[in-house]
N, C-alpha and C positions, 0 to 999 in steps of 0.2 A: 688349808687356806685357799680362797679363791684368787686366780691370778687375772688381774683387769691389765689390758692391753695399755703401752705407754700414752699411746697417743688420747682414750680413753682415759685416763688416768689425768692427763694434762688438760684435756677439753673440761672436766667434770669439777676440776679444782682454782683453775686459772680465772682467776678474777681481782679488780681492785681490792686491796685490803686481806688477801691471801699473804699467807708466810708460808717460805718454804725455808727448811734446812737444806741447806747446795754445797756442795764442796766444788769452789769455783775459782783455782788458780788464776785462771785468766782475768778475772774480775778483781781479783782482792790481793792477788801475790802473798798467798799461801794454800795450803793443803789443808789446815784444819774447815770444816762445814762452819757454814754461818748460817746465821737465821738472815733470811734477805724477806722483804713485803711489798708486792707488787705497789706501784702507786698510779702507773701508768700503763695503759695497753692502747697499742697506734697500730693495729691491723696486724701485723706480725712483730713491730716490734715490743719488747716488754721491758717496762723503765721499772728499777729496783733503788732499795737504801736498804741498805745492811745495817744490822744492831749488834752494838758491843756492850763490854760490861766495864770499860774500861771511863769511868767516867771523868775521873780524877784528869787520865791525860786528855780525854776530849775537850775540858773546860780550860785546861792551859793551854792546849792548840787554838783553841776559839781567841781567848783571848790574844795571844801573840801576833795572830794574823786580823785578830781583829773585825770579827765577826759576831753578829746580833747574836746571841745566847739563845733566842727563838728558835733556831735553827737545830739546836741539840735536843730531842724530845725526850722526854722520860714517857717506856714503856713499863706499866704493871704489870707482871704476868699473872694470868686469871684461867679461871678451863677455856673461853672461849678463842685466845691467842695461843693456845699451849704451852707459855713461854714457862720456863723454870725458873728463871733468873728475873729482877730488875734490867733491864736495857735500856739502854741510848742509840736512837736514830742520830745520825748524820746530817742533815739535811743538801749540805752543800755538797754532797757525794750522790752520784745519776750511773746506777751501773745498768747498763743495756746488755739486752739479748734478745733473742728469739725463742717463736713454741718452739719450733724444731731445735733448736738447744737444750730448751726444758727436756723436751719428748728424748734428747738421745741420755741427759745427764738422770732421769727416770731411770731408763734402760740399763744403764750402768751403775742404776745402786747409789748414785752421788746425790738424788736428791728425796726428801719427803715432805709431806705436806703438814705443815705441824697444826694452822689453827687461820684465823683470821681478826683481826684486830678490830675497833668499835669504832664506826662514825667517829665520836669526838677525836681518839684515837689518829684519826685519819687524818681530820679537819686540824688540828698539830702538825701534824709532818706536812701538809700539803701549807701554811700556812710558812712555816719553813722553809719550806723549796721557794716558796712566794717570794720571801724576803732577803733572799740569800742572794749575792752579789758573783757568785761564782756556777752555782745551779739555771742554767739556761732553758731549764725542761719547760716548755709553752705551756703557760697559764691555760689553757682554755682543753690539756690534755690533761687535766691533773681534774678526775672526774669521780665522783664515789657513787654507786650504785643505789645509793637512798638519796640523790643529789637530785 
């Protein structure tokens, strides 16, 4: 197998509408990998929403607190996402990092690139972060590459 340099590796895949699998304590307060999908890139920083399968308790959370149900997206998995599962984006959830975070979490096996999500796909979640009351991520950084 060919071995591509992290930082390669990071520059070649990092783009809007990328999904990475991360195991990213820091982010989500646990150890299991998530699927996280880039929605934002601001020069170094890299703005993320994690997908759960958990939809049951997402739609009772939404509701309690009281939040537009726009905001919860339903993800298909198809070849072009990689995804296995049905998923639910977050909307009102902004996990931040950096490449150099990516490039070290590469390095150390915690993350891979699984697929990239579709326009419409995209145009939902970013639609969501729009309308969400709690998601502060600037409108005008929420950009999709066919835009």
């Amino acid at each position: 197998m060919i071995h591509i340099p992290s930082d390669k590796y990071i520059k070649s895949t990092l783009q809007v509408g990328t999904i990475f699998k991360l195991c990213a304590p820091e982010l989500i307060d646990t150890d299991i990998p998530h699927y996280f999908i880039i929605v934002a890139i601001d020069d170094d920083d890299i703005h993320m929403v994690v997908c759960t399968r958990q939809k049951d308790k997402r739609e009772e959370y939404f509701r309690l607190m009281r939040f537009d149900l726009s905001g919860l997206v339903r993800i298909e998995p198809n070849s072009e996402n990689g995804l296995t599962e049905e998923s639910y984006v977050d909307c009102n959830q902004n996990h931040s990092t950096t490449k150099k975070a990516l490039i070290q979490k590469k390095e150390d096996g915690l993350l891979k690139w699984i697929g990239e999500i579709s326009y419409n796909q995209y145009d939902q979640i970013r639609t969501g972060i729009i309308n969400s009351t709690i998601n502060f991520l600037p409108k005008d950084l929420l950009v999709h590459p066919e835009d």
